[in-house]
C-alpha positions in Angstrom: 0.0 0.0 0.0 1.0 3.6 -1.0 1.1 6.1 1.7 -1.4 7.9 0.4 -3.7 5.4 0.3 -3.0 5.0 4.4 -3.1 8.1 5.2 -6.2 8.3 3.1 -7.7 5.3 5.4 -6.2 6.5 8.3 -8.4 9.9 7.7 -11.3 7.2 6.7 -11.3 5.5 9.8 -10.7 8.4 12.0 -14.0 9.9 10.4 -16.1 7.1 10.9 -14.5 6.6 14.8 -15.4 10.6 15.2 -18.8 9.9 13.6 -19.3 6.9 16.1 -17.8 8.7 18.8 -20.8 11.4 17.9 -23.9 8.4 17.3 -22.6 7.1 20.9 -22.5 10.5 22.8 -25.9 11.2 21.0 -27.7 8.5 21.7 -26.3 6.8 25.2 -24.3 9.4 26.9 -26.7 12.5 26.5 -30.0 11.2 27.7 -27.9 9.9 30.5 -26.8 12.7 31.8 -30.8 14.7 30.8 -31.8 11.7 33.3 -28.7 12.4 35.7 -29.3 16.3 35.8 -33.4 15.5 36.3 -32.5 13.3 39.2 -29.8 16.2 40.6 -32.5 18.9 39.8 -35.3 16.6 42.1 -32.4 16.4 44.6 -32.1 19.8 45.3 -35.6 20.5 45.2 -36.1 17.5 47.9 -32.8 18.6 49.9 -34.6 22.5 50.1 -37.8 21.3 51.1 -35.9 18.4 54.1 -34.5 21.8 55.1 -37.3 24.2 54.9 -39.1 21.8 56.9 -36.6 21.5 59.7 -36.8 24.9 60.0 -40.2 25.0 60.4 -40.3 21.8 62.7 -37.5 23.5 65.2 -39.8 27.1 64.9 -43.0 24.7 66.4 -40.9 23.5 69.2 -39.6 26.8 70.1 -43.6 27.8 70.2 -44.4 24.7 72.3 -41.5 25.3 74.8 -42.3 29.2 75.0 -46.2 28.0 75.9 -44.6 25.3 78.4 -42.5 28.0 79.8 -46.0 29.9 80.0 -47.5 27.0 81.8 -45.0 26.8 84.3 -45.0 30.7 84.8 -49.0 30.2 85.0 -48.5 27.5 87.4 -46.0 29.4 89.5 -48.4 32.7 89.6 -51.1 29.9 90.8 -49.0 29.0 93.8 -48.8 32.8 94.8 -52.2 34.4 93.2 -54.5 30.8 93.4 -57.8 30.7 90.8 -60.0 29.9 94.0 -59.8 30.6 98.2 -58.5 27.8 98.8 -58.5 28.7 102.7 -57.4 25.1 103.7 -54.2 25.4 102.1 -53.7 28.9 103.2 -54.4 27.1 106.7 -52.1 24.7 106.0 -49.0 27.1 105.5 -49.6 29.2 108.4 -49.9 26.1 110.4 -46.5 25.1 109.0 -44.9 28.4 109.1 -46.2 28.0 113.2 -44.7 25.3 113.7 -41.6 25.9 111.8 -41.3 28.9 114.6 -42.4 26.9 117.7 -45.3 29.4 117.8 -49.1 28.1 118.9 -52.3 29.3 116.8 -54.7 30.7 119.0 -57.0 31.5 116.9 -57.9 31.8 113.1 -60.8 33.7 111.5 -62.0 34.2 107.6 -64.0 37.1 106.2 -64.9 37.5 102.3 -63.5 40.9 101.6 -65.4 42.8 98.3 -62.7 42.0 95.1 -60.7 44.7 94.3 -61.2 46.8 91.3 -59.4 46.5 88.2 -57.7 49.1 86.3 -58.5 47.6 82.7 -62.1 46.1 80.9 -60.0 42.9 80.5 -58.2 42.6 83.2 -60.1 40.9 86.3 -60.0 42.7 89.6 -58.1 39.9 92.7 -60.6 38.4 95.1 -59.5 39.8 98.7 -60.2 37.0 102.1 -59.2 39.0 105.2 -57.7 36.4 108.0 -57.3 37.3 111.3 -54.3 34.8 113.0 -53.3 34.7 116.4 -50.6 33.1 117.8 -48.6 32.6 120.9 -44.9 31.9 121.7 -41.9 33.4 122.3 -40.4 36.6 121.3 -38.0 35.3 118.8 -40.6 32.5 117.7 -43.5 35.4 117.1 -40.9 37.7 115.2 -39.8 34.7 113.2 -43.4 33.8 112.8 -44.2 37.1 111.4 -40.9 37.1 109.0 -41.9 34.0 107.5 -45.5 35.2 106.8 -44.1 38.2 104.5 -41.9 36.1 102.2 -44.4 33.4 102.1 -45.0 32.0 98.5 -48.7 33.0 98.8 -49.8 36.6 98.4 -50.5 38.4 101.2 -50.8 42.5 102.8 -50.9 42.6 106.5 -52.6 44.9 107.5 -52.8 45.2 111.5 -50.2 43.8 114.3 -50.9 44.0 117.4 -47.9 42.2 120.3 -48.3 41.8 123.8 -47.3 39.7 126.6 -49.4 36.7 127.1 -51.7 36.8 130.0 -49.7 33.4 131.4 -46.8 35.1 130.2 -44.5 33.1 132.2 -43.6 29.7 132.0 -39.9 28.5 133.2 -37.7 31.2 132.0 -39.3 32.2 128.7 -41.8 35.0 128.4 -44.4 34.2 125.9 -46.3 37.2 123.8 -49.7 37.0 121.8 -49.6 38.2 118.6 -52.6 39.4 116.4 -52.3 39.5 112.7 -55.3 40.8 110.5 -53.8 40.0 107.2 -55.3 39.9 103.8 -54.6 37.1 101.1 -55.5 37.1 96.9 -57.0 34.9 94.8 -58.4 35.3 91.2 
């Protein structure tokens, strides 16, 4: 063979490789990578819409921790402001603050005060009980006594105080006093 005629066939063949090079990118290699670039495209649209909803998913449960926090806040405003008299447990705590003092009730009396007004159309005006406590003990015990009823975790405004000696006021080496509390407590 000439060279001509090779390099003649050698151009030949490298046309008909080009042009099957060309048939083969057409018709495999192309609507692979439409199908590839599909698939990436419906990736990206489910990866922004995975994150869109975390994002809304973490906003919720900042909403539901914010209204837990307000529960507990509601709850803790219960304890000090209650939704009803409840006079037994307001019993209760003065009994325990007695005791805590080595103080003696002498007596304990209720009264339905009228509600007090409010300052707003919405905003509901606190229900007022006025207690009258007495109690006997010690100096120290009555002062303590007294102490422990302001920073008591219910609400209350004392109103009247009234201290003097008891009428057995001696007993061993101790003088005892009486001490006469009128002192109002809140509900809602």
């Amino acid at each position: 063979m000439k060279n001509s005629t090779k390099r003649i066939l050698s151009i030949g063949f490298s046309a008909v490789f080009f042009i099957a090079t060309l048939a083969v990118y057409g018709n495999f290699i192309r609507p692979e990578m439409d199908t590839i670039q599909e698939k990436r495209s419906k990736v990206n649209a489910k990866q922004t819409l995975f994150e869109t909803q975390q994002v809304a998913v973490s906003q919720v449960e900042q909403v539901i921790s914010t209204f837990q926090n307000a529960n507990r806040f509601k709850e803790t405003v219960s304890l000090a402001i209650p939704e009803s008299p409840r006079v037994t447990d307001a019993l209760g705590q003065f009994q325990a603050i007695a005791r805590s003092n080595q103080v003696e009730f002498a007596k304990f009396s209720v009264k339905q005060n009228p509600p007090l007004a409010s300052s707003g159309l919405l905003i509901q005006g606190l229900n007022v009980l006025s207690l009258d406590i007495g109690v006997r003990g010690t100096y120290q015990g009555v002062k303590e006594f007294l102490r422990a009823l302001e920073t008591n975790v219910r609400v209350a405004n004392t109103n009247t105080v009234s201290l003097a000696p008891s009428k057995d006021s001696r007993q061993g080496s101790e003088e005892f006093y009486e001490l006469n509390v009128n002192v109002d407590i809140f509900y809602q």
